[in-house]
N, C-alpha and C positions, 0 to 999 in steps of 0.2 A: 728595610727592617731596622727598628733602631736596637739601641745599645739596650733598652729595658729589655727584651726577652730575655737575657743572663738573668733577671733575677724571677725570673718564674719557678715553680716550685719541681721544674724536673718534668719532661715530654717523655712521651711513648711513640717510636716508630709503628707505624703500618707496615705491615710488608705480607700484608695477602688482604683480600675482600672477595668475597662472594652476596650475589644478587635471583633474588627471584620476583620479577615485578611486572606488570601490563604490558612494561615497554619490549619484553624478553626476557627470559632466562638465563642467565650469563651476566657476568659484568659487563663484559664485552657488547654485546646486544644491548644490554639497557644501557649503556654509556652511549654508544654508535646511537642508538635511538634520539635520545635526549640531544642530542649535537646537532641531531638532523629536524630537533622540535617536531618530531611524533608524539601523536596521542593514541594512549592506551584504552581509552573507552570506548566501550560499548553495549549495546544490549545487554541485558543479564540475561544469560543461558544457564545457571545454576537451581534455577526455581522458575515458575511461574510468577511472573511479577507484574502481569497483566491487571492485578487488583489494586498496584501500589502506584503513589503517586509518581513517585521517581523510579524509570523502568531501565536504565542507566548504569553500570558499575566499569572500573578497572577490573578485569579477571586475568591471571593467568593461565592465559589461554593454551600457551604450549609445552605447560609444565607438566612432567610426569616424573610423579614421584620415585617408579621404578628406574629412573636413569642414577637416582642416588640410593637405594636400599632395593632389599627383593620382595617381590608382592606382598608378604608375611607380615613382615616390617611395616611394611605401607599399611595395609590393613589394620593394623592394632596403632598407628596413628591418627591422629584427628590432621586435619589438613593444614590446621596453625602450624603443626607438629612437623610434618613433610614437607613446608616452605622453611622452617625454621632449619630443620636436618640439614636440606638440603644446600640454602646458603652458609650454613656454617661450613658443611663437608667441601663446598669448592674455594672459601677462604681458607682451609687449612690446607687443600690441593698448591691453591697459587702461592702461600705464603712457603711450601714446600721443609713443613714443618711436622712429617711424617717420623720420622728419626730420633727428631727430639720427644715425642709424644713416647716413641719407643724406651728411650733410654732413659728420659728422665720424668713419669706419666705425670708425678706429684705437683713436679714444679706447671703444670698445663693446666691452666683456671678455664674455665666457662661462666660468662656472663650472658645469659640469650634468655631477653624477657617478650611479655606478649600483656597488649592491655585488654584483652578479653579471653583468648584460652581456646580451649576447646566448645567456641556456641554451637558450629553443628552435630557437631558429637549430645550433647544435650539436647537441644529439639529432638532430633532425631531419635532418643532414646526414652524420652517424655512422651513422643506416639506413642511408642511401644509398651510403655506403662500403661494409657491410659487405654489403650484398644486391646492389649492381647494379658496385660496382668502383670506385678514383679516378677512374677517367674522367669519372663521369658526378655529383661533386662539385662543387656551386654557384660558378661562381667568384665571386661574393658571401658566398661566406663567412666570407672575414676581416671584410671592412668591415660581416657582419649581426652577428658574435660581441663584439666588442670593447665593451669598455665605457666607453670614449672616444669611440663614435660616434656617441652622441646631444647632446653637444657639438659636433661637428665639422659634423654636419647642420644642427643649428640654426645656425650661426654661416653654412652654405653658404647656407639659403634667406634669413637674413635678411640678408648679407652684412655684415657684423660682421668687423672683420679684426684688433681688440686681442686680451689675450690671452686666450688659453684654456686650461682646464684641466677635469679629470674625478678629481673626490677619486674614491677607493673603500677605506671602511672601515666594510663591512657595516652593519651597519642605525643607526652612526651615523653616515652616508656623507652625509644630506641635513643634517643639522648642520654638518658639515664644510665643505659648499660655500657654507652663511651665512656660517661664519666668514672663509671666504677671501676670500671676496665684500667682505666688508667690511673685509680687508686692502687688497685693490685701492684698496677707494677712501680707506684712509687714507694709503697712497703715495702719494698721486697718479697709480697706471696707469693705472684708465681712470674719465672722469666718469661712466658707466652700466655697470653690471652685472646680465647676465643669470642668478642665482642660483639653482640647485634641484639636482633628484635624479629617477631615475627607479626602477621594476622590474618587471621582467616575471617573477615566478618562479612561476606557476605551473605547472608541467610534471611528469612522472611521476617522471624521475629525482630533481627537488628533492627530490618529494611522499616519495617513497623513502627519499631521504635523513632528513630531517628527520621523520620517522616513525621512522627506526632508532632514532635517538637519544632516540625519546618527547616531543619539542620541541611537536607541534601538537595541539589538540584532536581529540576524537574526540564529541561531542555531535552526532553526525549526525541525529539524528532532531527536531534543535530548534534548528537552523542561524541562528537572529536570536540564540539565547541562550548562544551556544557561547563568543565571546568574554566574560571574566568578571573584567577587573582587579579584583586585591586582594579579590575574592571566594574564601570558603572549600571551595567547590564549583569552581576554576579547575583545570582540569587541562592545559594548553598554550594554546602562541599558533592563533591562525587566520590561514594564509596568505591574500595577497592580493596586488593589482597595482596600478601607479599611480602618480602623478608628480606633481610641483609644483613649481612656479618663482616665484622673485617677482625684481624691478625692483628695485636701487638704485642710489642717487644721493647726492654729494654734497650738502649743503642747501646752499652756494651753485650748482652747476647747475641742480637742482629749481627753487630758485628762480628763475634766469634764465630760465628756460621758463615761470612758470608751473605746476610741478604741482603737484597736490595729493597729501601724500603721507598713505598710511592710516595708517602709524606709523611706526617707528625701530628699527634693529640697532644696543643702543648697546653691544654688548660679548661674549666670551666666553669661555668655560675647556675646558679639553683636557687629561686627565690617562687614566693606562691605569692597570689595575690589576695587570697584572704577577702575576696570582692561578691564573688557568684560562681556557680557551678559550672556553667556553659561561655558564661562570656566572659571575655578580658576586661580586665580596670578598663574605663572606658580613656583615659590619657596615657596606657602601656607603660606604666608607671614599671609593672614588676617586668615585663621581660627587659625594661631598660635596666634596672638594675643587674638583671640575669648578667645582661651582654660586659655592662660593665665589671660584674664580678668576673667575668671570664679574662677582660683583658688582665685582670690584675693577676689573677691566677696565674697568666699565660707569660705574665712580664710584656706584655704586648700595651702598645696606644693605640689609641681608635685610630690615628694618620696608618698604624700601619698595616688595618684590615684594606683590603680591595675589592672584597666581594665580600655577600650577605645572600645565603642560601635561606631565605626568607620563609618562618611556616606557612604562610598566604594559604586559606585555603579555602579562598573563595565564597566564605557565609559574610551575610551583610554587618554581622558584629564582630567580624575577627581581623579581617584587614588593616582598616583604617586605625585602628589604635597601634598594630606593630609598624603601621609606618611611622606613626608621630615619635616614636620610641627611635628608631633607625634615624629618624630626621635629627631628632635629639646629640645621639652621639657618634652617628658616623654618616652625614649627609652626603662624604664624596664616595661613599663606598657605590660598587655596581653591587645591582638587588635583581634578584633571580626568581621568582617563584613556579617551584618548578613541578606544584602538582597541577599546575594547567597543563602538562603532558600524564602524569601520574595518577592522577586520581589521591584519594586520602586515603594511607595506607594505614591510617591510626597508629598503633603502637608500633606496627616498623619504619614509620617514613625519617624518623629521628636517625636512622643509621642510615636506609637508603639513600636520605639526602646529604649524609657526611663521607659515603665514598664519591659524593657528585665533588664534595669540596674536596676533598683528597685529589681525583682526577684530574680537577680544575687545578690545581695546584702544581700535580707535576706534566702535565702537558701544556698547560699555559692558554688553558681557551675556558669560557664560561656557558654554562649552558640557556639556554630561552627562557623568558615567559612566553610561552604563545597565548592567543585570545585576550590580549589586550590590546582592545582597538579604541576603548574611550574610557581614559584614568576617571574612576569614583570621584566625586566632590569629598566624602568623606578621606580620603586616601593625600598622600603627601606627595610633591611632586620631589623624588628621587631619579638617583641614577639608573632607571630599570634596563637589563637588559634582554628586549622586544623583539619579538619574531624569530632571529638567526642567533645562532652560537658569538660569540664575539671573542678577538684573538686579546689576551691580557697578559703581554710577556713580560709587566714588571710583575706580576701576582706575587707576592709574599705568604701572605696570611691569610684566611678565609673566614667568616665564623657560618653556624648552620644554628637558628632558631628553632625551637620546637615549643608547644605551648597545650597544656591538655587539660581536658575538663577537670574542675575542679581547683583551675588555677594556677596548678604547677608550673613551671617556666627551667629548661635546662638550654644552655646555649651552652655549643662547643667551639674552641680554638681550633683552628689546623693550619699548621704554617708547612713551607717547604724543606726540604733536605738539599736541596744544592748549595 
């Protein structure tokens, strides 16, 4: 690490994270997962998907939402809702910031956005409209649809009364609520931030959708090996579901308390690319900027990221440009892409894949790409690291790419605490 980080604009500890993804339920589980280069996909069992091209998703498969609220609760939930709840409620478990929330609720922010909401909750209620009448339309189904209400819940059960907010800017929605997060706590609004992202998309009409357009894989018949960053056999993303949240704090209330934190948000960049809806500048013009705005943010040099949690997500027009971008200004960095185990989580993979960089961070190992058996011609030839976890015990710094329709581009900093 050099001497620039002192002049960054001021870091937020970590010091809790909560996960709900393909890989497991649990931080723990989806960490162990990912280290071990498991993959989350498989069939969809959510629908009938026997009519769609792509028959394939990430599910959480062994989530239930009554491990975190009681049927009631679940119920008047949309399922964004209950992955959202629920990694927030075990980031605020690990971060063990139950007391504070007690004594001081105001100073306790929620950030937890979702780049689509409530979809099954609306199909589902759009039947019911059109076959049985308004009459007999949920009236839960504003508070299931909206995509502010997996903030709004978690702030209800955990009774948190600072501010709250719900970014939503498609799949780099969970970037987004890092970096806010760590606005909060450079104003001083509130000294704990509950930060993440949720999504619930797998549903017919998405599947529909996002089929029209050619966006998701179609490798159904070898469902682990479907998802393929930066491989020249990739033919679309693989949807999937899931949420992540992490804990931050000032480091002087961290420290007031006592915690231990796993690492540091010390920075981040935000640029759009003003290009096309769906696909990136074709030269990653803007997430280069992103990365760059971040180091500056972060008082960090590109020498001293060592890893790049890459968004890779495996469609033929999204790769190859965020390599050129990466080749640009940090070519010695190791490069992960890490929804070849995860599937595309849209709006949460922004935070899921920032407690990868947090973990990478303070355990000192980097997680896979699996299914990269033959680099894209369009694709840059970087540091990737292929097949197995790899041990990184100089790891300083990390950064986590995220890039969403419409152009947006959020990249985060995370450097260590030892």
């Amino acid at each position: 690490m050099t001497e620039a980080q002192t002049n960054g604009r001021g870091r937020a500890l970590i010091t809790g994270a909560g996960a709900v993804t393909p890989l497991g339920t649990g931080v723990e589980n989806f960490w162990d997962a990912a280290l071990h280069g498991k993959s989350g996909i498989g069939p969809i069992t959510q629908f009938d998907a026997s009519p769609f091209p792509s028959k394939i998703a990430g599910e959480c498969s062994d989530f239930d939402p009554t491990d975190f609220m009681t049927k009631k609760q679940a119920r008047r939930m949309d399922r964004f809702a209950q992955l959202g709840v629920a990694a927030g409620l075990e980031a605020a478990e690990s971060a063990g910031v139950a007391e504070v929330i007690q004594k001081t609720p105001e100073r306790v922010a929620i950030v937890l956005g979702s780049g689509i909401g409530g979809l099954s909750t609306w199909e589902r209620e759009y039947r019911v409209l059109e076959e049985r009448g308004p009459g007999r339309v949920s009236p839960f189904l504003i508070t299931m649809m909206v995509p502010n209400m997996a903030a709004g819940q978690l702030a209800i059960l955990l009774g948190a009364t600072g501010p709250s907010q719900c970014p939503v800017l498609a799949c780099a929605t969970g970037g987004e609520a890092i970096a806010e997060g760590l606005e909060l706590i450079r104003r001083g609004d509130a000294d704990v931030v509950i930060a993440g992202s949720s999504e619930a998309p797998i549903t017919p009409l998405s599947m529909a959708g996002f089929s029209a357009i050619r966006a998701v894989s179609r490798y159904n018949g070898d469902p682990a090996h479907a998802s393929r960053p930066f491989d020249g056999g990739r033919d679309g993303f693989v949807m999937s579901e899931g949420a992540g949240a992490i804990v931050l704090e000032s480091e002087e209330h961290a420290a007031a308390r006592g915690a231990e934190p796993i690492a540091a948000v010390s920075g981040y960049g935000r640029t759009t690319d003003a290009y096309h809806v769906t696909a990136p500048d074709e030269q990653g013009r803007g997430v280069e900027r992103a990365m760059l705005r971040a180091l500056e943010d972060s008082g960090l040099t590109a020498e001293d990221i060592g890893h790049v949690n890459a968004h890779a997500t495996a469609t033929p027009t999204g790769d190859g440009p965020e390599t050129k971008a990466i080749s640009r200004v940090m070519p010695h960095a190791r490069v992960s892409g890490t929804k070849s185990m995860t599937g595309h989580l849209f709006g949460a993979v922004g935070t899921t894949e920032g407690i990868m960089c947090a973990l990478a961070l303070n355990q000192k190992v980097l997680p896979p790409t699996i299914n990269l058996d033959n680099l894209a011609e369009d694709c840059e030839e970087l540091n990737y690291v292929v097949g197995e976890a790899a041990e990184a015990p100089d790891l300083k710094a990390a950064i986590s790419n995220s890039m969403g329709f419409g152009g947006h581009n959020v990249v985060v900093a995370f450097t260590s605490v030892e």
